[in-house]
N, C-alpha and C positions, 0 to 999 in steps of 0.2 A: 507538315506542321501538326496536323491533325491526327499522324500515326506517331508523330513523336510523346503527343500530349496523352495519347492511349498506351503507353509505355510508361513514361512519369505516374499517370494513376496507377498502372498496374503496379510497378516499382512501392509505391507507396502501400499499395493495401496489402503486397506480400511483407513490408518491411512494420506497418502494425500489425498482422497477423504472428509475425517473431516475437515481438511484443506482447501480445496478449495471451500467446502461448505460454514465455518466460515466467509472466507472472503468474499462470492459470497454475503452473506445473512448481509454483515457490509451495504454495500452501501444502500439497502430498508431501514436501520435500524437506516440509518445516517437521511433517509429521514422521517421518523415517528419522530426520537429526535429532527428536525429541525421545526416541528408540534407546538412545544410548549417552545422550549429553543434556545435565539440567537446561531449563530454560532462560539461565545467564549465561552459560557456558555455549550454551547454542547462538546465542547473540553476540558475544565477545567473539566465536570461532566466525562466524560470519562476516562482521566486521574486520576482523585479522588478515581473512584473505582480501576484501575490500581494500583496507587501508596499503597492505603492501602492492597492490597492483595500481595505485591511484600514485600512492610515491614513486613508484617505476617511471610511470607514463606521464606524470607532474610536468619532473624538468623538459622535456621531448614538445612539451604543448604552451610555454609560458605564455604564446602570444594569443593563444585564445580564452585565457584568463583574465578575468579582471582583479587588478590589483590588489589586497589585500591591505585596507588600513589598519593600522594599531586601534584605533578606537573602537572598532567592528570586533575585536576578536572575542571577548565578552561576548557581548548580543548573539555570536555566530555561534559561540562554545555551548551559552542556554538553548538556541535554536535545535542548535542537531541533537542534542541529551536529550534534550525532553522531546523534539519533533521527530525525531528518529532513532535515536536507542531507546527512550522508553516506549514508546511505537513498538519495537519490534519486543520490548519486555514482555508487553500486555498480548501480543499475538502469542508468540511462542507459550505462557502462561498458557491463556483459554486453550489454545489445540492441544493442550493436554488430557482438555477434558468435554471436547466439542466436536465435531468432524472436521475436516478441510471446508469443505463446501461451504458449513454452518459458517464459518471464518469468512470466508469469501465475501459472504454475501453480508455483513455485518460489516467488513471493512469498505464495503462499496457502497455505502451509507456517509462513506467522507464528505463527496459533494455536499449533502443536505449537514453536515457537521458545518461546513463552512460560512452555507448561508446561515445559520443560529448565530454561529461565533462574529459573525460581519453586523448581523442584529444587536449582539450587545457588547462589543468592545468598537464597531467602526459605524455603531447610528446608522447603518441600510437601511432600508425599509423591505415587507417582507410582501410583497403583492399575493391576491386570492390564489391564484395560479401556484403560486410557489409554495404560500399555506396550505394550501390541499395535497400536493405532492411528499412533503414535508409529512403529513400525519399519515397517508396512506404508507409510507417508505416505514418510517417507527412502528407502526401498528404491524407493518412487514417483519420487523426485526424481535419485537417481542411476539410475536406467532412463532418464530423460527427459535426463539431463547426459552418458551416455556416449553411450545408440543412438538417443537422439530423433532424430537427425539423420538424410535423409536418405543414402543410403551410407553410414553410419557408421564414422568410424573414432577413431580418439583423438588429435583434433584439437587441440593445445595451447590455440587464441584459444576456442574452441568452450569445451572445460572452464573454461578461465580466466574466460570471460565468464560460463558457470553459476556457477562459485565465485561472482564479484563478486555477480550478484545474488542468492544463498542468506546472503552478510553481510548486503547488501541486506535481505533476511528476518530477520535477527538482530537488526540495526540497529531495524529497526521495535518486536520483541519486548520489546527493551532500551528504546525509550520507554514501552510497557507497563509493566514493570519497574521501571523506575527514577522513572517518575512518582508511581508507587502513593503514596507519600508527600504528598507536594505534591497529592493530587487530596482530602486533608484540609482541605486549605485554599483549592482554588481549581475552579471548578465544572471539568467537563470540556470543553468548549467555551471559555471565559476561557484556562485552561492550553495547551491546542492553539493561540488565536493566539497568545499570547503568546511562547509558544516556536519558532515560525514566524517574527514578530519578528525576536527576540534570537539567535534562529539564525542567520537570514538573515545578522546582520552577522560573520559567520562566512568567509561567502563575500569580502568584500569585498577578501582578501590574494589571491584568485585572480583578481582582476579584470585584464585586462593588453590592451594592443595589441589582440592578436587576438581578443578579445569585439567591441571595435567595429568590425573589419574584415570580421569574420563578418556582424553584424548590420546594416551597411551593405549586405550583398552578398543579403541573404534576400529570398528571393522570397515573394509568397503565401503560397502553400501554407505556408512556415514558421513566417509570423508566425500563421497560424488555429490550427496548432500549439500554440505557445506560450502564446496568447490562451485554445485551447480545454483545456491544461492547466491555466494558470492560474487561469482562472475556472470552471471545468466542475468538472474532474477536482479543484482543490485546493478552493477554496470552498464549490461548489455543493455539494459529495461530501460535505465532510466535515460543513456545516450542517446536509445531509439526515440522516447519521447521528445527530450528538446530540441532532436532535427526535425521530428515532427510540426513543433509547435514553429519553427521557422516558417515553413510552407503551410500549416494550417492552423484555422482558430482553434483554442481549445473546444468548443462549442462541435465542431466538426468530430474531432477525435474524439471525443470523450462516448461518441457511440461504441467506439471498438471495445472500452472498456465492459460494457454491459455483459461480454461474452466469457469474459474473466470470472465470475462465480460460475457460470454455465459449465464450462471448460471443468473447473475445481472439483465440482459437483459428481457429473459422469467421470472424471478421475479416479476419484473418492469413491464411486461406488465403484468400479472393479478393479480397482489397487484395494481395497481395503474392506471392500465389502459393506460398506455404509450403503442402511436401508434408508432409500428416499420415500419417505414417510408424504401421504397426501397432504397434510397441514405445513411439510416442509416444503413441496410443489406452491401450496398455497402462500406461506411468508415469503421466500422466494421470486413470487410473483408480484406481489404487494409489494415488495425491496424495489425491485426494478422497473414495474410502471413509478412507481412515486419520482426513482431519480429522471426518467423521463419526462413525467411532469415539468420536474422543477428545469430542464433542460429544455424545452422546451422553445422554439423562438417565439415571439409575437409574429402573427402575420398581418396585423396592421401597426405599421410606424409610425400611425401621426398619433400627435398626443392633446389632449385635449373634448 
């Protein structure tokens, strides 16, 4: 029993290690697709191959879906556009003009986006603990948005690209947020394709000319890209997660993620040569104790 149960955990930290991997190794891979295809163009081809491997494998799985009602598809259509195609607008935007790493570590700032947004559209409350994690985390992120850069100076495309992807960060919080409802109805796996889907046809008014002149013109390396976000980084990622969250709390898991800028970071620098500047060590650090913080369990439960 005891050798079986040392097998199940080991099974599990090799299966989020694939995971943390996938997503460590999206951010280099957003930054090679951005080499050769705008940053709609890189979001519509990612999705493309998403969406036709999710229609594939759709009819094959009905029964592990939950139903789709007519009155949901609205709600789910705003959900994915704005929780996940504009999500990956505002990424792919800033890595144009940011490291991977600098990405990374701004989009792993979501947790703390969520508690904000639960503060003022669901009336939480925000305990000391979680306010102090909260401003060390931000004070992380603009360290990382003005001096991360090597020489730093205050670069207009440089901020402008941190902004994008810190929406980016909101964007994502806000499908947190805004799904909480609809996750009454529709398991969380069912709800993520679906609004992937419905989202996707979101994109279709950006479709133009220069998608297919781009992708007529992509070498290699671009389409592995695409290929490897598509199916790696958006399937593979997010399937691992929800068997994850069957057998564990998110509270549990959500440590694996902390290694996902890490991972980005040392990528970043010898795929690409990105100097890890001290004030970058330093934001970086700040980022990731704050999301600890706020992660944090109480180790006294009584209240009062």
């Amino acid at each position: 029993m005891n050798k079986g149960r040392r097998f199940f955990d080991l099974k599990f930290v090799l299966m989020m290690m694939v995971a943390v991997v996938v997503w460590a190794f999206a951010f280099p891979f957003i930054k090679i697709g951005l080499e050769e295809l705008s940053f709609i163009n890189l979001t519509i081809m990612r999705f493309f191959v998403v969406c036709c491997i999710l229609l594939i494998v759709l009819p094959f799985q009905t029964k592990r879906f939950s139903k789709l009602e007519k009155k949901d598809i609205i709600p789910i259509f705003l959900l994915g556009f704005f929780g996940v195609m504009v999500y990956h607008f505002g990424l792919n935007y800033g890595e144009q003009f940011i490291s991977p790493g600098a990405a990374s570590l701004i989009i792993a700032t979501i947790p703390i986006q969520i508690v904000i947004l639960a503060v003022v559209f669901l009336k939480e409350k925000i305990g000391l603990k979680k306010g102090v994690g909260i401003i060390v985390a931000l004070i992380g992120v603009l360290v990382i948005s003005i001096w991360g850069k090597e020489d730093a100076s205050l670069e207009i495309d440089y901020i402008f690209g941190a902004i994008a992807v810190l929406i980016a960060a909101v964007m994502g919080a806000f499908y947190t947020i805004a799904g909480k409802k609809l996750l009454d109805h529709y398991s969380g796996f069912s709800l993520t394709v679906y609004a992937m889907l419905l989202g996707s046809l979101g994109l279709i008014p950006f479709v133009n000319n220069s998608l297919f002149l781009e992708v007529a013109e992509m070498s290699i390396d671009g389409w592995i890209a695409v290929l490897f976000l598509g199916m790696f980084s958006t399937i593979i990622g997010y399937a691992i997660w929800y068997v994850a969250l069957k057998v564990k709390s998110a509270s549990e898991i959500s440590i694996y993620l902390y290694a996902v800028p890490v991972i980005s970071t040392i990528v970043s620098f010898f795929w690409f040569e990105d100097v890890i500047t001290p004030m970058f060590v330093l934001g970086g650090f700040l980022v990731i104790s704050g999301l600890i913080i706020v992660n944090m369990k109480k180790t006294n439960k009584k209240i009062g």
